[in-house]
KOLGUZA-462842 format. One record per atom (N, C-alpha, C): residue in three letters; atom name; x, y, z. Coordinates in Angstrom, 3 decimals. Layout:
REM residues N
("ALA","CA",(X,Y,Z))
...
REM end
This chain:
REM residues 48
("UNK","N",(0.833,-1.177,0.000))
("UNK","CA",(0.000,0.000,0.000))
("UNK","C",(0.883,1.247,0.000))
("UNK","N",(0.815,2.220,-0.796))
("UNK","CA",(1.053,3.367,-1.121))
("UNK","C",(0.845,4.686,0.102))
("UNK","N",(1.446,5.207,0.886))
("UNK","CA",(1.569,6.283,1.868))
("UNK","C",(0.866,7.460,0.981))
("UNK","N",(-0.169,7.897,1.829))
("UNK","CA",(-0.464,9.539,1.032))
("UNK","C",(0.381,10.155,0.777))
("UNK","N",(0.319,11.518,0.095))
("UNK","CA",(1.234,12.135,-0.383))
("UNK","C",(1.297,13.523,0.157))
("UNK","N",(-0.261,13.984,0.288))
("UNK","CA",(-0.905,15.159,0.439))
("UNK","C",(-1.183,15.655,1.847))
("UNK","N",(-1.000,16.270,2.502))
("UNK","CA",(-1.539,16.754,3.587))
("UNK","C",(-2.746,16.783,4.032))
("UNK","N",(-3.808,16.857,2.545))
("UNK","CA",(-4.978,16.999,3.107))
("UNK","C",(-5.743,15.512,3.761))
("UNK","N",(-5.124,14.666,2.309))
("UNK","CA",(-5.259,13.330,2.868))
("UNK","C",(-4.988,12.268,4.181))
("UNK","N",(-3.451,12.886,4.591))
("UNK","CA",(-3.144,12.855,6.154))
("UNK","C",(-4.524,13.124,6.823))
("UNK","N",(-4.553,14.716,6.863))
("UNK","CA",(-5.807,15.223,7.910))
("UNK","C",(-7.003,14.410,7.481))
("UNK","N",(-7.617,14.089,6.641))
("UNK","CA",(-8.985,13.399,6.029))
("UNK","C",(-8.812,11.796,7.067))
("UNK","N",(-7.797,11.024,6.881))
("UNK","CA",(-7.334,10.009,7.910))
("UNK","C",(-7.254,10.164,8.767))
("UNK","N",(-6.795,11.175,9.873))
("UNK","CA",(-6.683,11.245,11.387))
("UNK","C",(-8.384,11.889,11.834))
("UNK","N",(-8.868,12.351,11.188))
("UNK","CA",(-9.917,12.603,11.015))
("UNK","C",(-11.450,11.487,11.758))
("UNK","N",(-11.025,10.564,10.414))
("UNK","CA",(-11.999,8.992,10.363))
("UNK","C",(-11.329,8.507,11.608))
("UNK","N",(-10.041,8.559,12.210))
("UNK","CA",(-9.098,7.901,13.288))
("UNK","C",(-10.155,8.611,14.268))
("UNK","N",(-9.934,9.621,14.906))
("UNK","CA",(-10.576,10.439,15.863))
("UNK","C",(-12.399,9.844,15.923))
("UNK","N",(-12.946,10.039,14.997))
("UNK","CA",(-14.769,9.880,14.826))
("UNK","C",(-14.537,8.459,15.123))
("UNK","N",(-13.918,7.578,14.301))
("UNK","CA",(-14.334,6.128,14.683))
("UNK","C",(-13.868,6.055,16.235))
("UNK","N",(-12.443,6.474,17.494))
("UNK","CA",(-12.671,6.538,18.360))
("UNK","C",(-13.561,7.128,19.065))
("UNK","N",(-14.159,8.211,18.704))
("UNK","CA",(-15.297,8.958,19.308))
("UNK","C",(-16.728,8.057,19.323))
("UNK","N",(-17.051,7.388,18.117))
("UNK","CA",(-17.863,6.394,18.112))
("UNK","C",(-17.838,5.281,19.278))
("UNK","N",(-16.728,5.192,19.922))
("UNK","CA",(-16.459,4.007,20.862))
("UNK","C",(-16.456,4.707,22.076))
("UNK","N",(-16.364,5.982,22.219))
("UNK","CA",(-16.470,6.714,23.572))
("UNK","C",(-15.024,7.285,24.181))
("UNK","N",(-14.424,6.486,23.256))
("UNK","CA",(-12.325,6.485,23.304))
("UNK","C",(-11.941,8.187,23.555))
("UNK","N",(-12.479,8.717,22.485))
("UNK","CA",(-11.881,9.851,22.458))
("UNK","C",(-12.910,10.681,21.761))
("UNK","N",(-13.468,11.220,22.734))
("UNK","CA",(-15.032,12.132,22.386))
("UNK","C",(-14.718,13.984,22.427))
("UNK","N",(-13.803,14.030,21.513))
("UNK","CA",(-13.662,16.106,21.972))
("UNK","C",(-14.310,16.532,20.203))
("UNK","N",(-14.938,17.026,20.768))
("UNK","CA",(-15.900,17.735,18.937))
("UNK","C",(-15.171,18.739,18.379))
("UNK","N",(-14.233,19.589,19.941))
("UNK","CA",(-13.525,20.852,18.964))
("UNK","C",(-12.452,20.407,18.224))
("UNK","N",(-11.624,19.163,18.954))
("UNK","CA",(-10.487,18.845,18.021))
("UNK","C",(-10.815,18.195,17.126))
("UNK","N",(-11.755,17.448,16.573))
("UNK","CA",(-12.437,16.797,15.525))
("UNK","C",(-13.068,17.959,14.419))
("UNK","N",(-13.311,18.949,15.260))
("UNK","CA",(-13.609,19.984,14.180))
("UNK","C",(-12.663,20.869,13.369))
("UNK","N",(-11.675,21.206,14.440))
("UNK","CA",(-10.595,21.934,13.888))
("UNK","C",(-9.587,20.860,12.338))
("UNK","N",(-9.638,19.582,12.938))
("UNK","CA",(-9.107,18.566,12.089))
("UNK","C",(-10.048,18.169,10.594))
("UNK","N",(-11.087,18.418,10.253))
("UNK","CA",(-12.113,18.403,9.226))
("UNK","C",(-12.185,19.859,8.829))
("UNK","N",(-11.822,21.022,9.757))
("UNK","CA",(-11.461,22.416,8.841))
("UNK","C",(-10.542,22.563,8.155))
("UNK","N",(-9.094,22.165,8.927))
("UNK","CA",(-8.096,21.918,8.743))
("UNK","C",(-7.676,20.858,7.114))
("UNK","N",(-8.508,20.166,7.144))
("UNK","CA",(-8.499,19.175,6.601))
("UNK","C",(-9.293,19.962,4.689))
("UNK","N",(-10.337,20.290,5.226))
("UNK","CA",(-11.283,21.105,4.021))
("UNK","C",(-10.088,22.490,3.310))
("UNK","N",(-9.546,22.872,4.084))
("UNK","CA",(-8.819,23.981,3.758))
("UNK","C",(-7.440,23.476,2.701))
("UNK","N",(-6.922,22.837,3.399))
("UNK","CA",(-5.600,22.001,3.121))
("UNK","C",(-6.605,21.481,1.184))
("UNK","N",(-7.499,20.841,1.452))
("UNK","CA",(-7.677,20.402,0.546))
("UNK","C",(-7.981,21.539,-1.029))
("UNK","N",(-9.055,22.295,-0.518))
("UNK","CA",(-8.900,23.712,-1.329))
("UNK","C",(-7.969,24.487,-1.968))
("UNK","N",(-6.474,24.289,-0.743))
("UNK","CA",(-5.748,24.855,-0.962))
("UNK","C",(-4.500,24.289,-2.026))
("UNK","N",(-5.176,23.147,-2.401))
("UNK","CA",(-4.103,21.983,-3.280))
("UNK","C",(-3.149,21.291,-2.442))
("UNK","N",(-3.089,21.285,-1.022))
("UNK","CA",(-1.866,20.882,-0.538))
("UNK","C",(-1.849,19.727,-0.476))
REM end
């Protein structure tokens, strides 16, 4: 398997990482899940 390349793709993955723990109760914080899906939307916009 092939490593992303992109940054945005990183953030888009730690992303699904965070929600699927949040789904389990593991790790439930909405602001850092949010900042990481802004973060993530921006990066992507931005071509990075």
């Amino acid at each position: 398997m092939n490593m992303p390349k992109s940054i945005s793709t990183w953030l888009l993955i730690v992303f699904f990482v965070f929600e699927a723990l949040a789904g389990f109760g593991i790790f439930a914080n909405g602001i850092v899940s949010g900042v990481i899906a802004l973060a993530a939307a921006i990066a992507f916009f931005l071509g990075k």
